[in-house]
Structure formats: C-alpha cells, structure tokens
C-alpha positions as CSV (number, residue, x, y, z in Angstrom):
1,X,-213.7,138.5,181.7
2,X,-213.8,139.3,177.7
3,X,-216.9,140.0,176.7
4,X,-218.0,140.2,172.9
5,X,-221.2,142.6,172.1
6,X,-222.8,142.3,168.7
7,X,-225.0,145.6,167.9
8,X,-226.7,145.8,165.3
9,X,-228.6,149.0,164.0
10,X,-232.0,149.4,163.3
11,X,-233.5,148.8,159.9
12,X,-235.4,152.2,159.4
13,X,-234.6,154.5,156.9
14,X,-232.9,157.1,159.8
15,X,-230.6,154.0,160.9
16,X,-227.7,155.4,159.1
17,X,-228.0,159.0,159.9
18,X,-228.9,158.2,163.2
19,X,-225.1,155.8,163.3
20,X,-223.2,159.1,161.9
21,X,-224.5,161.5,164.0
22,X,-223.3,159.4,167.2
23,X,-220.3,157.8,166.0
24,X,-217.1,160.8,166.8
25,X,-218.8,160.8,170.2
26,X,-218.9,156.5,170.4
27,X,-215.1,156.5,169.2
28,X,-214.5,159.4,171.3
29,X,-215.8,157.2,174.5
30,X,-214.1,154.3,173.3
31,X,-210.4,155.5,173.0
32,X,-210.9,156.5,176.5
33,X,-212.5,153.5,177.7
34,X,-210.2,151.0,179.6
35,X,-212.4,148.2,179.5
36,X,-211.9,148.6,175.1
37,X,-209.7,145.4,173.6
38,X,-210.8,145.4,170.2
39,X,-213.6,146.6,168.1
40,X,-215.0,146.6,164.3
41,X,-218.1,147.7,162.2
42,X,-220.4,145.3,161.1
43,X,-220.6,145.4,157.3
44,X,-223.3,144.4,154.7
45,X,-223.1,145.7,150.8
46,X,-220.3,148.1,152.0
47,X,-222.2,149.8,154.7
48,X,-222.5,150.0,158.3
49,X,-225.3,147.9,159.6
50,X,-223.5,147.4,163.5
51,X,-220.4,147.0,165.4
52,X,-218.7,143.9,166.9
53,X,-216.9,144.6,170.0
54,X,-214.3,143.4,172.5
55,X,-214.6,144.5,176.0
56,X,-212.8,143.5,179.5
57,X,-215.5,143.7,182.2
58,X,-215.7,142.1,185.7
59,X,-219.6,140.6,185.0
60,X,-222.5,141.0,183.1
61,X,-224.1,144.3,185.1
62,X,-220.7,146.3,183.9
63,X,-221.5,145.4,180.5
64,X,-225.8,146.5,180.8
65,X,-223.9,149.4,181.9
66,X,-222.2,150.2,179.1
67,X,-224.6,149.8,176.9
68,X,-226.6,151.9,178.3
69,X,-224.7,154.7,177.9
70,X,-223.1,154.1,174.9
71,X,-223.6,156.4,172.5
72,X,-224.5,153.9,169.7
C-alpha cells in the first residue's frame, strides 16, 4: 500500500543545521530503500522546512518503523 509521509522540521534556530548534517546519510538510506517511490523537499521562501514522501509499505507499523529510524 502507498503511503505518503509529510515531515516537517522543527522551527528552532538549529532546524537547518540539524536537516544538513543528516541529509547525505537520509538520501543515502533512501536510494537503498525498496519501499522509496518518490520523494521531495518541502519548500518555504526557498528553503527546506520538510520533506514529502512516497513509500510502498505493507501497513502502518512498517511505516512507525521507518520513521523511526530515519535519519531525518
């Protein structure tokens, strides 16, 4: 079943920095990741604020999962 996840990053000042330090290792896990369909960043005024994601999992605990360990 398709799943869409909507992330958004936190609002603090150290949201950014916190988004570049994990992103190689997020797109890293992602081109890896079967379960990937399609995926984009969230933008606001040109920057970052999120991602929107695509992903093919069998039910909801897959997807908690994922999350959890995603490096986002």
């Amino acid at each position: 079943m398709k799943y869409v996840l909507i992330c958004r990053d936190g609002k603090d000042t150290d949201a950014m920095n916190r988004r570049l330090t994990a992103r190689e290792k997020h797109l890293e896990d992602i081109k890896k990741n079967k379960n990937f369909v399609f995926g984009t960043a969230i933008l606001e005024e040109e920057k970052m604020v999120g991602s929107v994601m695509v992903m093919d999992f069998e039910n909801e605990e897959q997807v908690r999962d994922y999350l959890k360990n995603d490096a986002y």
